[in-house]
PLY file of the C-alpha trace (Angstrom):
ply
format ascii 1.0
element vertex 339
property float x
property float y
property float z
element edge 338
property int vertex1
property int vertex2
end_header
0.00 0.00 0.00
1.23 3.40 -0.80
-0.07 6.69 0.47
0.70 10.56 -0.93
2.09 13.06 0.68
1.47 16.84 0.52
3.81 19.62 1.42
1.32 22.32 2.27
3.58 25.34 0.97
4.41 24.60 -2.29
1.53 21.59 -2.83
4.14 19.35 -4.20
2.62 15.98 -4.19
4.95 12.50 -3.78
4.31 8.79 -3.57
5.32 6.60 -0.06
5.58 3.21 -0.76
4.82 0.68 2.03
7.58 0.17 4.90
9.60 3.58 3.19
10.65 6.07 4.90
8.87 9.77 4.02
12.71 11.01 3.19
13.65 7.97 1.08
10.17 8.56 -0.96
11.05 12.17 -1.25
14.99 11.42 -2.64
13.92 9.29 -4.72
11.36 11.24 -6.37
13.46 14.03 -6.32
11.69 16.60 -4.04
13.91 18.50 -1.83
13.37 17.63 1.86
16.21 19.09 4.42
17.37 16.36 5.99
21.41 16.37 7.73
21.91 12.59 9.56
19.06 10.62 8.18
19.16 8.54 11.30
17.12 10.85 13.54
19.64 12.47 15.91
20.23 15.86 14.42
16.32 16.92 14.00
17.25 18.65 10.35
14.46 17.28 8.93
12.17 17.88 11.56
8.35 18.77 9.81
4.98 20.27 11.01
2.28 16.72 10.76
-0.45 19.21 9.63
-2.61 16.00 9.05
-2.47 12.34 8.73
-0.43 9.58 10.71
3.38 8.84 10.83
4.54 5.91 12.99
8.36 4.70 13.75
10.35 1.36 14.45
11.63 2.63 17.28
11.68 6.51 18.46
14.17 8.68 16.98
16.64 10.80 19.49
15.45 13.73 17.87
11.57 13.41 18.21
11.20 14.19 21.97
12.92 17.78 20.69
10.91 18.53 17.89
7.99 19.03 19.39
4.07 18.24 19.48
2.42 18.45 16.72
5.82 17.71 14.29
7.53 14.82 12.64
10.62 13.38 11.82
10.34 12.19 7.82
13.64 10.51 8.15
12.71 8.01 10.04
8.60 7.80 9.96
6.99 5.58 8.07
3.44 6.85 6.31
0.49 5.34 7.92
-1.69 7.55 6.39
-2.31 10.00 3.50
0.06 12.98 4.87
0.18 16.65 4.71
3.42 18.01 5.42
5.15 21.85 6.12
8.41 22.21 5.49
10.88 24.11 3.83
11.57 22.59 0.57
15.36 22.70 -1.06
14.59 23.20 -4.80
17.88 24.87 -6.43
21.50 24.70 -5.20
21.01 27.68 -3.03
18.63 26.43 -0.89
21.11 23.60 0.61
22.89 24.66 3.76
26.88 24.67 2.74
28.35 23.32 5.73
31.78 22.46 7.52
32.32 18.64 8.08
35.04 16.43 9.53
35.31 12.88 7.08
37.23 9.53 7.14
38.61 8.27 4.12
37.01 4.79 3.86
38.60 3.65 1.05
41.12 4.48 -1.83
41.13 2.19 -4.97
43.32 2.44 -7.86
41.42 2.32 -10.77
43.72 3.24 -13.71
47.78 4.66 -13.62
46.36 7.98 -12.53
42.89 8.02 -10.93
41.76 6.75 -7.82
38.27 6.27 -6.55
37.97 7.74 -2.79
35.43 7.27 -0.70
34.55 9.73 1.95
32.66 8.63 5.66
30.67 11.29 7.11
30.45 10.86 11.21
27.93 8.91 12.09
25.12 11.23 12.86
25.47 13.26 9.43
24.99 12.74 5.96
25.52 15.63 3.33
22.41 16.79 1.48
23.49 17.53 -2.11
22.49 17.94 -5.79
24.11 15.57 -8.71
26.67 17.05 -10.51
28.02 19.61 -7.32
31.77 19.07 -5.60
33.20 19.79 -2.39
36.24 21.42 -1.36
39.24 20.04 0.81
39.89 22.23 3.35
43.79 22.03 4.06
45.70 23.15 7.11
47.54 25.61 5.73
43.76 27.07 4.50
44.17 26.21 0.89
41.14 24.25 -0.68
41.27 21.32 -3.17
37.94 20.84 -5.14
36.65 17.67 -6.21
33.47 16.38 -7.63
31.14 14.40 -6.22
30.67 10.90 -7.95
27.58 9.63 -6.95
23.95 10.29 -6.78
21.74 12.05 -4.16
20.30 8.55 -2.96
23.02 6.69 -2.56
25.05 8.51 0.12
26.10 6.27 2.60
29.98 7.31 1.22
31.10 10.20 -0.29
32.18 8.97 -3.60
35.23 11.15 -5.30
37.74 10.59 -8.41
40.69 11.75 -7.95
43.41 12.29 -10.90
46.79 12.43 -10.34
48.49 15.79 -11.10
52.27 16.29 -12.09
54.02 18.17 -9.04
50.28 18.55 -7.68
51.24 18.51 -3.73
47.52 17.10 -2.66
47.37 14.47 -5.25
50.75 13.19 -4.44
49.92 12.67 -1.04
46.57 11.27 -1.91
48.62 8.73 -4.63
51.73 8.05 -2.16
50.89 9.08 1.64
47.68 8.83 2.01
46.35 5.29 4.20
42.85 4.57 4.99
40.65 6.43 8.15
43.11 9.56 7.67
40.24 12.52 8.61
40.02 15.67 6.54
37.73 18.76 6.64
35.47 19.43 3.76
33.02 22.00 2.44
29.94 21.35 0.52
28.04 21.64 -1.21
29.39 23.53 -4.10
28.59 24.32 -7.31
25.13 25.29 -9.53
26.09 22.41 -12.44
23.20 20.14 -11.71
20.60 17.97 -13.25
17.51 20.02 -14.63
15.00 16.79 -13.82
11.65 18.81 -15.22
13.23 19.14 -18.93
11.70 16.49 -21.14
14.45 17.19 -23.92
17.12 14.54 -24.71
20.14 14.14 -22.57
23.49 14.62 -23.91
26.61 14.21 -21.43
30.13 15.12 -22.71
33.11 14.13 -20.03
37.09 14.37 -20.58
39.25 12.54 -18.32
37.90 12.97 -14.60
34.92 15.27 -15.46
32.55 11.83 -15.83
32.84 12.21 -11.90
29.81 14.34 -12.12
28.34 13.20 -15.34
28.21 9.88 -13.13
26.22 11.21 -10.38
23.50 13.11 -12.87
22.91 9.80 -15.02
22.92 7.86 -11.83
19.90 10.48 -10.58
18.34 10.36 -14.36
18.10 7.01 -14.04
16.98 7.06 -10.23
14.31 9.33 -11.75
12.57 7.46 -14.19
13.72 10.13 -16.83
12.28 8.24 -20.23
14.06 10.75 -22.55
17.21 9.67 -24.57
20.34 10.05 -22.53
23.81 9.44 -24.73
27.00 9.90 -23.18
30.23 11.04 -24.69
33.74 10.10 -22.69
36.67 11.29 -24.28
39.98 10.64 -22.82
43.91 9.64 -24.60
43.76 5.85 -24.58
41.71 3.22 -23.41
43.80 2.78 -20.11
42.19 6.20 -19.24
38.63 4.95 -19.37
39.10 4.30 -15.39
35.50 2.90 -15.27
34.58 1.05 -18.81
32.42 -1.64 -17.34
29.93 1.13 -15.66
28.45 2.54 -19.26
28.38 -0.57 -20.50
25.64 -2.05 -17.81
24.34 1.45 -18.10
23.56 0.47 -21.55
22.30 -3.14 -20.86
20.28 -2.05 -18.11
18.61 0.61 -19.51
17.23 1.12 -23.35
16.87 4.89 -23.50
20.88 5.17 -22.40
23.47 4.89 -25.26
27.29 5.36 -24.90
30.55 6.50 -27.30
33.96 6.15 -25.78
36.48 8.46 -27.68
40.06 8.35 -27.49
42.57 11.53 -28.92
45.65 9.08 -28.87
43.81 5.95 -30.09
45.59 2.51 -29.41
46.56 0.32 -32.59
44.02 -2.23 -31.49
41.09 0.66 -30.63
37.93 -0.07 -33.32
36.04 2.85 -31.77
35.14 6.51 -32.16
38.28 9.15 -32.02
39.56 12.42 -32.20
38.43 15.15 -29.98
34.86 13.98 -27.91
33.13 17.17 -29.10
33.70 16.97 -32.39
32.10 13.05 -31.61
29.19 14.82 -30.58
28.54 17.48 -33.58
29.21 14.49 -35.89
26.04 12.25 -34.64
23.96 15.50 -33.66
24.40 18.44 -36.34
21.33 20.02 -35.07
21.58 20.65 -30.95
18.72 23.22 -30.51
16.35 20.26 -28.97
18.62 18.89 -26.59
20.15 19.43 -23.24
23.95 19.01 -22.67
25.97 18.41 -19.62
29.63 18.76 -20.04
32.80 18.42 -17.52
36.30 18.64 -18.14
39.42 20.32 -18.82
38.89 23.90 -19.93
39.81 23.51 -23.79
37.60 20.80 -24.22
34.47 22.70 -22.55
35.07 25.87 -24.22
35.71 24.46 -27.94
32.29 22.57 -26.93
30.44 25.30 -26.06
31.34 27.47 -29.01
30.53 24.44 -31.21
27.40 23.83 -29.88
26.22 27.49 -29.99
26.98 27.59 -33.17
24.94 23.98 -33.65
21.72 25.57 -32.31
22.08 25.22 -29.13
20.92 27.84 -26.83
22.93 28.87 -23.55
20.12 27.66 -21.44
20.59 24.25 -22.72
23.76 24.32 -21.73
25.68 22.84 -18.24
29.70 23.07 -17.76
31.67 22.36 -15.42
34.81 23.71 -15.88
37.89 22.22 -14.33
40.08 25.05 -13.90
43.32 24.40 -11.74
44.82 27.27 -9.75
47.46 26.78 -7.58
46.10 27.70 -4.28
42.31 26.69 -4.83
41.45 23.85 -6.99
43.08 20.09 -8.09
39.63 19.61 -9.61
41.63 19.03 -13.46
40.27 16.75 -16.09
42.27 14.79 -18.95
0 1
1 2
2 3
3 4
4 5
5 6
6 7
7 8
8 9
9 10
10 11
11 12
12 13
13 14
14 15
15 16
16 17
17 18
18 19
19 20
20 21
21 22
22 23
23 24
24 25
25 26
26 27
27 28
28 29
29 30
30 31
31 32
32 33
33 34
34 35
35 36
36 37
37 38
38 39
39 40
40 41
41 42
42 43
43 44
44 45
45 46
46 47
47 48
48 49
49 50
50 51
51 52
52 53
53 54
54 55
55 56
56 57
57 58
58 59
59 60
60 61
61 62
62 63
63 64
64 65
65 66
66 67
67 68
68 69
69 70
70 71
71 72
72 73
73 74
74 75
75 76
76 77
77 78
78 79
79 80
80 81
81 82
82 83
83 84
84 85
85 86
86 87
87 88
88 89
89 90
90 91
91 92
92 93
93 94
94 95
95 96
96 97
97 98
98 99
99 100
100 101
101 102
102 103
103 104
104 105
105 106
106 107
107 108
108 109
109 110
110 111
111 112
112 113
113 114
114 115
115 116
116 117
117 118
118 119
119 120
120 121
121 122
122 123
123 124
124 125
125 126
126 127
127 128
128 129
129 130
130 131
131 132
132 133
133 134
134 135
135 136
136 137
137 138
138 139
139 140
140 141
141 142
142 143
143 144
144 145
145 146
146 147
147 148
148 149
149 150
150 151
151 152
152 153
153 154
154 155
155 156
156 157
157 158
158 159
159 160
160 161
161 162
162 163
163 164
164 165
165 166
166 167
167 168
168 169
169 170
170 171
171 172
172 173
173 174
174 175
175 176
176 177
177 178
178 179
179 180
180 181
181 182
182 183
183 184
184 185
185 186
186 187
187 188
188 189
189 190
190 191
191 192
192 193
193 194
194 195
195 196
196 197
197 198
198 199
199 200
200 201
201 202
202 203
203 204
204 205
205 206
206 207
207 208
208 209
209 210
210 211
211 212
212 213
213 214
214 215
215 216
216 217
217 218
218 219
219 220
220 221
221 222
222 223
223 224
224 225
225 226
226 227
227 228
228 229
229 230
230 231
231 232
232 233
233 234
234 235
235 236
236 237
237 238
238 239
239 240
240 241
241 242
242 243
243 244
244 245
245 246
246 247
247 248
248 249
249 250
250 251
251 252
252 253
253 254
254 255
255 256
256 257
257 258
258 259
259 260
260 261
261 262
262 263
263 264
264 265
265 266
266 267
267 268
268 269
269 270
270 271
271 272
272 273
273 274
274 275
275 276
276 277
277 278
278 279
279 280
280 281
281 282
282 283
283 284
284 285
285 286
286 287
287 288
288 289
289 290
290 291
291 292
292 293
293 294
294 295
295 296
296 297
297 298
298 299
299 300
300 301
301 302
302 303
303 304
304 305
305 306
306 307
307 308
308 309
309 310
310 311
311 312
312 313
313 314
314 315
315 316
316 317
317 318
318 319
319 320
320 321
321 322
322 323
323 324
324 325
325 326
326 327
327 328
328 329
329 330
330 331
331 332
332 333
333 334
334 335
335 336
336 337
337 338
């Protein structure tokens, strides 16, 4: 049995399947609940029950704080048709940026330069963010390091990051040589406004060099989390297939899902390589000559996103189509650099 919910400001309806938490429904559907430890302790989420029934397994911490008359939605369970107020997070700037001590869970090596890191939040606190946004490191000496977040909204039990290594980079040396598993580090997020515009019915085009499909992951992760029935394609280009870090991922992307197509494309091609190459972008104009119905989301190194963007302008495509992520590196700010 499923019952609806109702958030009495904005009348946003959603869908609570039985035995589901009210937050879980609300991720999944992609409506923008405030939530910080989803176990609750912290009271973030805390709602007014204007009507209807919520029960829990057990009582959260948090409820004895909240209040009569309130609710917890990361923890209750739906027993009833619901009517909820609370302040809804709808665009990047209505998530809290916050200050958080993490553990580094684990570090794999995935190709010769990129690692996969994942990030443990302390145990009362998860990190409400958009697909597609990054955090920054927050070093001693008060430099920052920003990375992209790798995974989706709903699956953020770790802190998923990929992590290239950069020539005479100081952070990504120690990350590559130094680094060991439970170090803690500070972060910020989250950051950025490059994000997934869910309520566009237009096809989905996603353009990555190097380490920029760190975000393109997280947005077709939530695209498909979503139910989105529009075409999605994705474009990875990168110097050689030992730079495709994750080539198995697209490929169940593709076998899972019929509306999801992908093109590997390689600048330095090996002798054996049978696929697409050259630059990615070009890749893209080949197969779509005519952009002005579709919506592109492209990360990378700078040359790559701005020979895109002034390709695809001139392809039709308008600016507000358009979402880039830029991965600019400056000495005392950012190791966020694609390949």
């Amino acid at each position: 049995m499923s019952f609806t919910v109702t958030l009495s400001g904005s009348g946003h309806r959603f869908e609570v399947d039985d035995n589901e938490t009210i937050l879980d429904a609300a991720i999944r559907q992609n409506v923008g609940l405030p939530y910080g430890c989803r176990n609750g302790r912290c009271g973030a989420c805390t709602a007014d029950l204007v009507s209807g029934e919520v029960t829990y397994y057990g009582a959260p911490p948090a409820l004895d704080d909240a209040g009569e008359g309130k609710c917890l939605p990361c923890q209750g369970i739906a027993a009833s048709d619901l009517v909820l107020g609370v302040r809804e997070a709808e665009t990047t700037a209505d998530l809290e940026v916050r200050m958080l001590p993490v553990r580094v869970h684990a570090v794999d090596h995935l190709s010769h330069d990129v690692v996969r890191m994942q990030l443990k939040l302390p145990e009362n606190q998860r990190l409400q963010f958009m697909a597609g946004q990054y955090l920054d490191f927050l070093l001693p000496d008060g430099r920052k390091r920003a990375f992209s977040i790798a995974n989706a909204p709903h699956d953020d039990e770790f802190i998923e990051l990929h992590i290239r290594h950069v020539d005479g980079g100081e952070f990504t040396d120690w990350v590559f040589n130094k680094m060991h598993e439970r170090a803690i580090l500070r972060i910020q997020a989250p950051l950025g406004s490059f994000v997934l515009d869910e309520e566009s019915d237009r096809p989905m085009i996603f353009m990555g060099g190097g380490t920029g499909f760190a975000p393109l992951k997280g947005q077709i992760e939530q695209a498909f989390r979503a139910k989105l029935k529009q075409p999605i394609h994705l474009y990875w280009g990168v110097r050689s297939k030992r730079d495709l870090y994750l080539p198995d991922l697209p490929e169940q992307w593709v076998r899972a899902h019929a509306n999801f197509s992908f093109v590997p494309v390689l600048s330095e091609p090996d002798e054996d390589w049978q696929g697409r190459t050259g630059w990615v972008h070009e890749a893209v104009m080949a197969d779509f000559p005519d952009l002005s119905t579709y919506d592109l989301y492209m990360a990378g190194p700078p040359p790559m996103v701005n020979a895109g963007r002034d390709a695809f302008r001139a392809a039709g495509m308008p600016d507000a189509h358009m979402h880039y992520d830029s991965f600019e590196y400056a000495e005392d700010t950012r190791d966020k650099v694609g390949d």
